[in-house]
Structures are given as C-alpha cells and as structure tokens.
N, C-alpha and C positions, 0 to 999 in steps of 0.2 A: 871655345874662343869666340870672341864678338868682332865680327867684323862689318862696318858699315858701310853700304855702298858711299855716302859722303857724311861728312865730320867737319862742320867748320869750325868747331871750339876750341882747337889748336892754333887754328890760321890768328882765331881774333884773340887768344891768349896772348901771342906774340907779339899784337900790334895796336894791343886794348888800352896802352897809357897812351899813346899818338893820337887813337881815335878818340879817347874820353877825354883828354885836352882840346880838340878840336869841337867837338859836339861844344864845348862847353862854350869856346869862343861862340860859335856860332848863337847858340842860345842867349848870348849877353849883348851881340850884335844886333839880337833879332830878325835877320836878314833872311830869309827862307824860301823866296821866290827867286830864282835865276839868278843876278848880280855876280860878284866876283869870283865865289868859288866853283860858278859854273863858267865864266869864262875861264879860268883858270883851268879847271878840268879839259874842256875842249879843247882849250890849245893844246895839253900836252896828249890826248887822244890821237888829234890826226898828227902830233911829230910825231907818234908811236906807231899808227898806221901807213905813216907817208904820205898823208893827203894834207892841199891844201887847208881845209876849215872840216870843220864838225861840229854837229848841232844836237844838243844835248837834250832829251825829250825823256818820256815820263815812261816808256817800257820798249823792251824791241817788237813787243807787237806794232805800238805805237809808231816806229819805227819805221815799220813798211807802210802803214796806211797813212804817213805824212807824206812819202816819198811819193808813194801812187797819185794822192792828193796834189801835190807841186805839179807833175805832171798832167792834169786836170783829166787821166783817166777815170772812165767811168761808166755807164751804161753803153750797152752795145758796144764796147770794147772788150780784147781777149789779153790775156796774161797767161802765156807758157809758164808751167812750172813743176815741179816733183810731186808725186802723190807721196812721196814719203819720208815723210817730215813732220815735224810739231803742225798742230789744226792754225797757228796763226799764220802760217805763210799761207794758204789757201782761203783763211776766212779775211784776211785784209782784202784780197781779190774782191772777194763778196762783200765787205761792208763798203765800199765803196759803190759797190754797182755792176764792177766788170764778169765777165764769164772766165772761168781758169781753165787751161788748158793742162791737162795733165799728160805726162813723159815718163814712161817709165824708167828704171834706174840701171846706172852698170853694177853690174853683180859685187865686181870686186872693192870699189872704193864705197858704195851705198849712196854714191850723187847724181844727178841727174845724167843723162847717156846724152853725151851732144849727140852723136851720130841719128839723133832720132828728133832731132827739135824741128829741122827746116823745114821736114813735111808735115808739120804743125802748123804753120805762118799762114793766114790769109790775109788778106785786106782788111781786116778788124783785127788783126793783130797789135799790141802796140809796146808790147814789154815784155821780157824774158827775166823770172827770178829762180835764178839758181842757189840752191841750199850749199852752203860748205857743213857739210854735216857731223857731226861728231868732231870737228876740228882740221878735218882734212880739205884740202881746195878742192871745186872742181876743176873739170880742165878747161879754163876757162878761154883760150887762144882762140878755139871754133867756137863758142858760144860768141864771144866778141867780132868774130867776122859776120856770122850769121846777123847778129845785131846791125853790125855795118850794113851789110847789102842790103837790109830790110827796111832800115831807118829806126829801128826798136832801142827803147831806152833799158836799160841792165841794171835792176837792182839787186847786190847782194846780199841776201840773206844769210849776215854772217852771226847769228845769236852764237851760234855755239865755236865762233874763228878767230877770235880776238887773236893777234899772234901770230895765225897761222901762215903760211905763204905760200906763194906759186910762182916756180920761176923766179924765185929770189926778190917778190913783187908782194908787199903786204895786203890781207883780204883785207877788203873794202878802200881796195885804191885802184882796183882794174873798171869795175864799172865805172856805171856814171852816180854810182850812191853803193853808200855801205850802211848794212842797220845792223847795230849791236841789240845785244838782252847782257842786262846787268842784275838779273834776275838771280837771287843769291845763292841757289845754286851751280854758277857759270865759275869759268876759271876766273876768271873776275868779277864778283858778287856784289850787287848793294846791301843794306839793308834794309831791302824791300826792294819795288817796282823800279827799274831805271834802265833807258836806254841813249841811244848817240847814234848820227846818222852822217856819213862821211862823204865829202864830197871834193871835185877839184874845181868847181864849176862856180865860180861866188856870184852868178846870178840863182843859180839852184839853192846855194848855202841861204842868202838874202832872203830868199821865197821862203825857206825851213823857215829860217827865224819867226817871220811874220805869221805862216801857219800854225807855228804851235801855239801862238798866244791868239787864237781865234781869229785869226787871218785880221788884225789889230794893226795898221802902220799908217801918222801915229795914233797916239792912245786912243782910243773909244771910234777912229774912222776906219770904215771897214771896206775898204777893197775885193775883198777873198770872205769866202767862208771857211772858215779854219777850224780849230781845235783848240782843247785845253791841252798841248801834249809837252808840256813844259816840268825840266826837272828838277826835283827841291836841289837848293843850297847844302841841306846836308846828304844828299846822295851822292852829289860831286865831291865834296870833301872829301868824305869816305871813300869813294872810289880811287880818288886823288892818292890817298896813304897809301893804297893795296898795288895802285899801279903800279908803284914802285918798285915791289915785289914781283911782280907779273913773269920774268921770265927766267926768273931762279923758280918757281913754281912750276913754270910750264917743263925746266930741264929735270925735274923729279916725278914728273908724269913722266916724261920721254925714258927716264931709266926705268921709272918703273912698270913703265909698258914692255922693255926690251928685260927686263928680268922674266916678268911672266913666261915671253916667250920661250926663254933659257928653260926654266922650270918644267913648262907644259913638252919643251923638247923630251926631256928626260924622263917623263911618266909616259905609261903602256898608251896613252890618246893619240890616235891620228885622225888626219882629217875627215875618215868614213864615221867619226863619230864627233868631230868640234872643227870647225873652222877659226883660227883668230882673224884679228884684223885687217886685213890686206894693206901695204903700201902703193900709191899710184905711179903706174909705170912713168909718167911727169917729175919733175923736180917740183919734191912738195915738203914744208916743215908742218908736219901733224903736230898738233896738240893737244890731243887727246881729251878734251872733254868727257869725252864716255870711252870705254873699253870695253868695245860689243862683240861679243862672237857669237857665229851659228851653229846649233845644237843640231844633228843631221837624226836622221828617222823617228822623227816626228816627236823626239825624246824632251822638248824644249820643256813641255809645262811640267812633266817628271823632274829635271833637272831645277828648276827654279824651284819646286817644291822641299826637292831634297838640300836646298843652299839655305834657304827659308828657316828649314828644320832644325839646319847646322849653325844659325845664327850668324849668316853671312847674309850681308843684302845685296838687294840683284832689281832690276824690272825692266821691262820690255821696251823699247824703244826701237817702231812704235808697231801697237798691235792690230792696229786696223789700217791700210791706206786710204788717203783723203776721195781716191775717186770710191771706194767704197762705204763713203761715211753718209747716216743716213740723211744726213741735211743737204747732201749731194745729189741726193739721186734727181731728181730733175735734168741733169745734167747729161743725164741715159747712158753713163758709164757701167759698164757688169765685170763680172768673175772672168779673168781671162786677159781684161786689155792691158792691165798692163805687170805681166805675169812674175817680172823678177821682185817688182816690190811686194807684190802679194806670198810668191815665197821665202821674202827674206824677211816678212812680217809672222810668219808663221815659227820661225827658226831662231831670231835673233834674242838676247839677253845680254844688258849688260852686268859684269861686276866692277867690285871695286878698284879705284886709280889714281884716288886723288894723293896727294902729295905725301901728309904723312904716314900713308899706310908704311908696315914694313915688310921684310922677305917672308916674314916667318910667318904673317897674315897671309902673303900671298899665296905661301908652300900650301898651308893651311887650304885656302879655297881650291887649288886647283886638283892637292888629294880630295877633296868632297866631291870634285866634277869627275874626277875618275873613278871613282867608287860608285857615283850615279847610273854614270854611261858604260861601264864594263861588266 
C-alpha cells in the first residue's frame, strides 16, 4: 500500500473546474499584479481570522521580514523567538539585521515555553515571534503580558495556523501582526509562493501595503525602503476558491488525527516506545498541519527507514534547531542551551493526515510503526 505523507491531486480534482474557470478569467483580464482578487482575497482572510485588514504578500517568509520591516527593526535590535521551527522565522530576524534570541520549547505542545522568554528581554529587545507550530497556538496570554510590560511588538508566526485558535480567539488576531505561508503544502496551499500578514492596527496594515510595493506611496515616490513582497492576482483567486473549503478540511484532519489515536490505542505501542501529539493544557482548536510524534530510544531514523520501505511517507520536522544551525554560530549558542528542542529534534517524525487519507492507510501505518518499534 502507498501512502503519501501529502496528496493534493484530490484536493484540486474537486475544485479544478472553479479554478480552471477562474485562471481563465484572470488570463483574459490580464490583471496579475494585486487589484481586485487580491483585495477580495484579504478581505475575506481577516473575516476568517477576525482581524481588522490583511495584507497579502508574496510568501510567509516574506511575511515576517515585511512585519519586522514596518516596525523599522533592525541592527543592534533583538527578537526573542523558538529555535524550533522552519529556518524562515530566524532567518527573517537576520535578513533584516537584528540578533535572535533563541527559547527553548515546551516539550508537550512543541511551542515556545513562555515561562522562559522574560529572562530573555534587555534593553535591545524589541519583538517577540512566537511559532504556532504544527497548528497548535501557543500560550499566548503570558507572551502578550510579557510584551506589554516591555513595550515589545508580537509577531505571529502563524505559517502553519491558518484556522487554528486560542481561547476561542483566531491565530493572528492576538498579536500585533499575523504572517501566514500559502505555501502549497499548507492546509491552505497556493499554487506556488503566497503569503497574508494580519493586523488590527490600520496604520500598521497602511505601512504593509506601501512596503510590499517597494516602500512606493504614491507611485515611483519613495518614503521607505520596501520590497517586492507583493501577491499575484492569481494566487489570491485560487486561494480565494480553497478558502472556502478550509474548515470541512481542517474537521477531517481533526477526525483523522482522533482515529489514529483510537488505532495506535489498540496496538501493543506505548509511550516507552511513541509519543503522539500532545493537546495544550489551554483552550486550543489544533489543526493539524503536520501529525508529528516522538520515536523514544533513539529508534527515530530506524523507524523512518522502515515507513520509507513500506511506501509510507514520513520526514522530520525539524532535524536540526536554529540555535544549532551552522550560519548561527556566531551567535555562540552550543549543545545543551536549549535541550528540549534539541531532543525533540532528535525523536520527532511526522506521518501522514491530510484529509483524504483513509482508516485503512491509517491502520496500515501505524501496524508498520509497530512492527518497527516492537
């Protein structure tokens, strides 16, 4: 049996005369820089998020370094953030100029550990990006006070949380900015590069705008030094069709997260040999982007081998953390500071969750895991 960690040729089977109608207008309109279908798309972004405005830009890496950017951080400035996460939330820090401070993570959710940020803060402090990671919030109540007493701006990194909530509060509506990745692997995928930056702030949203088109207001007068970070016409449409979809999709990860568990219940595995995904002791809606668990006695690269074999897909997310990354070192972090992400780096794998997988894939993977690890 073939089971792939993701599959979107079902998603756009279902939704390929919508989109091949639409590409086509767009093509006959010629319209492919910004204009209507990216306003369109925005608005219905932050009614989806709950924020005021949103501003639609060219990737979610792009994302954070417009945000950083609005906020004119930049050299000799610091940015608290998670060592363990995708390389864009740490290399936005640095393309901009600032120094990242790295936090290590709570074990059980995989997001940053508030309890550890305050004694992080100096006087070059000037932002706090916290990762909602795999789909889950962090806790973002003490992040957000911490920000308050400090004066620190809060950008979430929410590529992989479209959806997701805390406290019954949509991610990227608690900060002062939300960056998506529309990166076509996400539970909301473009076709291609495409990100959205949310905000409640519309002198913050006004600044995005003007940033992404090379700090441009109006045309060819340059106040700012900005970017190209601007999204096509047809990445908004498309995303436009799929939103639609978005949270019938997210409730078939949700089942089919809570089936695994059923499953993996019943087979000989306990946690001295798999951990799954932990839910946060908070009021949170996970949306499962990824379906990571930890492989315990050091069995992780055995077990991905033997999934590999058995023509299930699987990978690591992620295998090195950023304070250990070697375009970091300068930064004079080592082995040791920040120890939960370096062992949930060592341990973690995800498999497959996306929507139309079925039980019988799923039965399928979790006998190959217990056949590995027993």
């Amino acid at each position: 049996m073939n089971v792939p960690l993701l599959d979107l040729k079902p998603q756009y089977q279902n939704l390929k005369s919508e989109i091949l109608k639409k590409v086509e207008e767009i093509c006959d309109s010629q319209y492919f820089i910004l204009g209507p279908e990216v306003e369109k798309f925005e608005a219905e972004v932050a009614e989806y998020c709950g924020t005021k405005y949103a501003c639609g830009v060219s990737s979610g890496s792009d994302a954070l370094i417009i945000a950083l950017m609005v906020e004119g951080i930049k050299a000799g400035d610091e940015v608290i953030t998670t060592p363990f996460t995708f390389f864009a939330t740490g290399g936005a820090i640095a393309r901009v100029g600032a120094t990242p401070l790295f936090v290590d993570i709570d074990p059980k959710t995989f997001d940053i550990d508030p309890a550890l940020i305050a004694e992080k803060v100096t006087d070059k402090t000037k932002a706090i990006i916290p990762v909602q990671l795999f789909g889950q919030s962090c806790d973002m109540d003490p992040i957000m006070e911490i920000a308050e007493k400090n004066n620190l701006i809060v950008i979430e990194d929410a590529a992989q949380a479209i959806g997701s909530e805390y406290k019954g509060k949509r991610i990227g509506s608690i900060g002062d900015y939300g960056c998506f990745s529309f990166f076509p692997s996400k539970n909301l995928g473009a076709f291609g590069d495409g990100g959205i930056v949310t905000t409640n702030d519309k002198e913050k949203y006004e600044l995005l705008k003007i940033f992404r088109n090379h700090g441009s207001e109006p045309k060819y007068y340059h106040k700012y030094i900005g970017g190209n970070f601007r999204i096509d016409a047809m990445q908004a449409a498309i995303l436009s069709i799929k939103l639609k979809s978005l949270d019938a999709s997210t409730e078939k990860r949700q089942a089919n997260a809570a089936e695994y568990r059923a499953i993996f219940a019943e087979s000989k595995l306990t946690e001295n040999e798999i951990v799954l995904p932990q839910m946060a002791d908070y009021d949170v809606r996970h949306i499962y982007n990824q379906f990571s668990v930890l492989v315990k006695n050091g069995k992780r690269d055995l077990l991905k081998q033997a999934l590999l074999d058995a023509s299930i897909g699987c990978d690591v997310y992620y295998p090195v953390p950023l304070h250990l990354q070697e375009c970091f070192k300068d930064l004079g972090y080592k082995l040791g500071d920040c120890p939960i992400s370096e062992i949930t780096a060592n341990d973690i794998i995800a498999i497959p969750i996306f929507p139309e997988t079925t039980k019988e894939q799923r039965e399928y993977v979790v006998s190959v895991i217990e056949s590995a690890l027993l």
